[in-house]
C-alpha angles and dihedrals in degrees: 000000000000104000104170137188101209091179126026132151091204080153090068125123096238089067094060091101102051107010088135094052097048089051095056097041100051086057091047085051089055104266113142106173138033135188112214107192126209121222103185140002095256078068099041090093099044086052094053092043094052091053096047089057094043111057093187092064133071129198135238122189130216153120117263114232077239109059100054098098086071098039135095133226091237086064085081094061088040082047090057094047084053093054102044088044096045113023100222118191106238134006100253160250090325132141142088136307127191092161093092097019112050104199085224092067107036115017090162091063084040096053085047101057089050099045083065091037087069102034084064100044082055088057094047099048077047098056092029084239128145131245136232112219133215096186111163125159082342105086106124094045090048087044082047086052095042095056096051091047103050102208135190094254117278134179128278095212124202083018110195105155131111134283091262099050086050086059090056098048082048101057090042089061095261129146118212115225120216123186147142096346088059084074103064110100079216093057092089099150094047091047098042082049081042090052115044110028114095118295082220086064107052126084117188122237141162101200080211137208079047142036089046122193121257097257087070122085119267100280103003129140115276112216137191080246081073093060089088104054087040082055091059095046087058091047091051095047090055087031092232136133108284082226088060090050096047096050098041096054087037094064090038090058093045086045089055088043112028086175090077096057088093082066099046116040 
């Protein structure tokens, strides 16, 4: 069985307390892989570490959209060091977000962002490494991006765009995460995408300690124990057998990161 976390901060701050415990329990509960995504060099050394310690995680380096406001452009030199001394499996998370920045109100932060968008595509295409995509409220300019830097593939994490942009991301060699958001009975766009695009499309993911399924209290801490559950919502929603699931969006996200296949198989 391939359970993997395509997207977790285990990094984050909320798992101080139990880090330990959310580890081991994730692989009790049949995980066998997670992600754990950097935002900005001053966590670029909490995230290795982590994975060194883990043997179950793999890193992927990169500089947040939103983060670049506090980042500097000779990140990007200290981003391509990391990734010659430490062979992450992706460059991420990385992308766009014009969710909290609309490039009406504030062009400079926007240009900036995409001013560091670009820098790290370049050292992807470089390294023939994948890339690890934020991509909210921002999907054509990132397409735009994705076709002038020809990558390897990569995962459009948190994907919430249309039928036609999945395609997109599809033909270019990109996955689609789905998580927690996918749970929520409201959530009719994400599941109907959920639903009907390609199995052979789709990765898992929690983006944990946020975006936490609809089972966890208001508020509450997302975690990789919930993959599984979030596995048989998918499956409901395609009424097919959760083991299917699991397998199917296993060997996608392997596919998308071949790195992690030391974990997996």
């Amino acid at each position: 069985m391939m359970l993997i976390d395509t997207h977790c901060h285990l990094d984050a701050a909320e798992f101080d307390a139990d880090r330990d415990m959310v580890a081991r329990q994730a692989i009790q509960n049949g995980v066998c892989g997670i992600v754990v995504p950097a935002v900005a060099r001053n966590n670029f050394d909490s995230v290795v570490a982590l994975c060194a310690q883990y043997k179950h995680c793999a890193c992927a380096l990169g500089i947040h959209p939103m983060y670049v406001d506090a980042a500097a452009l000779e990140d990007i030199a200290i981003l391509e060091q990391y990734v010659l001394n430490h062979d992450p499996v992706a460059i991420g998370e990385i992308g766009l977000d014009y969710f909290l920045t609309n490039p009406r109100d504030n062009p400079e932060n926007v240009a900036r962002q995409h001013t560091f968008f670009v820098e790290q595509l370049k050292l992807a295409r470089q390294y023939q490494l994948p890339v690890i995509l934020h991509v909210r409220n921002a999907i054509d300019d990132i397409l735009k991006y994705l076709r002038q830097y020809k990558l390897v593939g990569g995962i459009a994490h948190a994907f919430n765009g249309s039928f036609q942009q999945a395609q997109q991301f599809i033909d270019l060699g990109f996955k689609l995460g789905f998580g927690g958001a996918m749970t929520y009975s409201r959530a009719l766009k994400i599941r109907e995408l959920a639903t009907k695009l390609p199995l052979d499309a789709i990765v898992l993911e929690t983006d944990a300690p946020d975006i936490p399924p609809e089972w966890v209290d208001k508020g509450g801490r997302n975690s990789p124990v919930e993959l599984p559950k979030i596995a048989q919502v998918l499956a409901g929603l395609r009424q097919v057998n959760v083991l299917q699931v699991v397998d199917i969006t296993g060997a996608n996200a392997l596919r998308v990161l071949p790195k992690m296949s030391d974990l997996c198989t």
